[in-house]
C-alpha positions as CSV (number, residue, x, y, z in Angstrom):
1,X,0.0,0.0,0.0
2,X,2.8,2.1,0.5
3,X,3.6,1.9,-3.7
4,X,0.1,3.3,-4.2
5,X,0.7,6.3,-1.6
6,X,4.3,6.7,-3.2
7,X,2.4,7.1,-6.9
8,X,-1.1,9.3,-5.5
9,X,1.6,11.4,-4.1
10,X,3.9,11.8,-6.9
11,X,1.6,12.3,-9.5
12,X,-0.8,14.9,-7.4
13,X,2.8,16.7,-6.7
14,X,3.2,17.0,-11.1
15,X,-0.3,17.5,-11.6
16,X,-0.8,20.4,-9.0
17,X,3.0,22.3,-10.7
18,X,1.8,21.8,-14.2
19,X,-2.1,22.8,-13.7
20,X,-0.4,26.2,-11.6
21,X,1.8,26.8,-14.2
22,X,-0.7,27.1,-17.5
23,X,-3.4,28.7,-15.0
24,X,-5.9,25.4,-15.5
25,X,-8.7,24.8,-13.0
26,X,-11.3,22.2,-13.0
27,X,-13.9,21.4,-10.6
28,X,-13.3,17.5,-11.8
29,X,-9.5,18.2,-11.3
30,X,-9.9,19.4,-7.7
31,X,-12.2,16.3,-6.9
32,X,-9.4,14.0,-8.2
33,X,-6.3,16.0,-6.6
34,X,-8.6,15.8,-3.1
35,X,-8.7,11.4,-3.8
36,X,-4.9,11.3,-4.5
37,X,-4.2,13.5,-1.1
38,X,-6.3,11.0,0.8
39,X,-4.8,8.3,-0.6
40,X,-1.3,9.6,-0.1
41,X,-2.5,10.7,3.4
42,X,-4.0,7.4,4.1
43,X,-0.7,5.1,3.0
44,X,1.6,7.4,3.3
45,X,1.6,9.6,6.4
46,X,2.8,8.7,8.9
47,X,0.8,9.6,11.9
48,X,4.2,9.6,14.6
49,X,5.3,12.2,12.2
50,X,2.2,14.6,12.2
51,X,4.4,17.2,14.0
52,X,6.8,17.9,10.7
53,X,3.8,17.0,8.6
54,X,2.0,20.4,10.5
55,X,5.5,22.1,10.5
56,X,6.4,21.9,7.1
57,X,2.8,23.2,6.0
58,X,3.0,25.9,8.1
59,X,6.3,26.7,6.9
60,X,5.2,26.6,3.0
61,X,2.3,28.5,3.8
62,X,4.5,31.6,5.6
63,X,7.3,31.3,2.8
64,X,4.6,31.2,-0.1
65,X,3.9,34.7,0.9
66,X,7.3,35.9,0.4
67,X,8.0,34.1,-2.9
68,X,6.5,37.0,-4.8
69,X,9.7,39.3,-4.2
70,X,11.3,37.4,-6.4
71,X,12.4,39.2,-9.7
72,X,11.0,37.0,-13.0
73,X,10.3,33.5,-11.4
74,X,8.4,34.9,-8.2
75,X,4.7,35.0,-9.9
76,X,5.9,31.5,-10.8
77,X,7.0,30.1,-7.9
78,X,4.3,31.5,-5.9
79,X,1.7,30.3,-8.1
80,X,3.0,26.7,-7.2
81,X,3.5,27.4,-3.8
82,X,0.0,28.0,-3.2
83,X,-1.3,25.5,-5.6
84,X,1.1,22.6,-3.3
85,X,-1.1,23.9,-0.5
86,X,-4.3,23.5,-1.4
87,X,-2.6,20.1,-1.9
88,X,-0.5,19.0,1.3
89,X,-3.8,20.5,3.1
90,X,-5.6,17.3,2.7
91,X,-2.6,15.1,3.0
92,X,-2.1,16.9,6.7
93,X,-5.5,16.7,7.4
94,X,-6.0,12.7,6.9
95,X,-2.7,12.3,8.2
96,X,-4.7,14.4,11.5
97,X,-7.8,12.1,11.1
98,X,-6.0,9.1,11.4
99,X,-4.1,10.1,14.4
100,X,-7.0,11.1,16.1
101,X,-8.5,7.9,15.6
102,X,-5.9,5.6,16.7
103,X,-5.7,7.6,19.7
104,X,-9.1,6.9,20.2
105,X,-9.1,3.2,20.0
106,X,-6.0,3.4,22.2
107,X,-8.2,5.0,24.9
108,X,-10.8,2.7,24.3
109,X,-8.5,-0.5,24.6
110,X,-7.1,1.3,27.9
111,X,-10.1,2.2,29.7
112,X,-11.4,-1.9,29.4
């Protein structure tokens, strides 16, 4: 399972740079990038890493802002900044989801 979050992730990554860079949006397009960042979240994350999984978000998300100073490539690379975002948001989040729950069965198992 850990080939198909290796894949979901990789091609979401290429499909999110090259969708930002020729200005394409698609409601179908978002649906399928939102599968493929559950499915990397799901088999990939790793939940006793959730603290760099929030850190490095949180760290694109405050350097995306500063990308645009940039002579020439900063439109570009701030384009894909944002756009790996909207992205890794999903991917943190059911990386979250899952960590909530397994502390929830853990506390169920204890409290038997």
């Amino acid at each position: 399972m850990k080939t198909l979050g290796k894949w979901s992730y990789l091609v979401g990554l290429v499909v999110v740079i090259v969708t930002a860079l020729i200005s394409y949006s698609a409601d179908w397009l978002t649906l399928v990038l939102g599968i493929l960042a559950v499915l990397t979240g799901l088999f990939l994350g790793d939940t006793e890493e959730l603290t760099n999984y929030g850190v490095r978000y949180l760290t694109l998300f405050a350097v995306a802002a500063a990308l645009n100073s940039f002579p020439f490539l900063g439109e570009y690379v701030t384009t894909i900044a944002h756009a790996m975002l909207g992205f890794f948001g999903p991917i943190v989040l059911t990386v979250l989801l899952v960590f909530n729950y397994k502390q929830a069965m853990n506390w169920a198992k204890s409290s038997d």
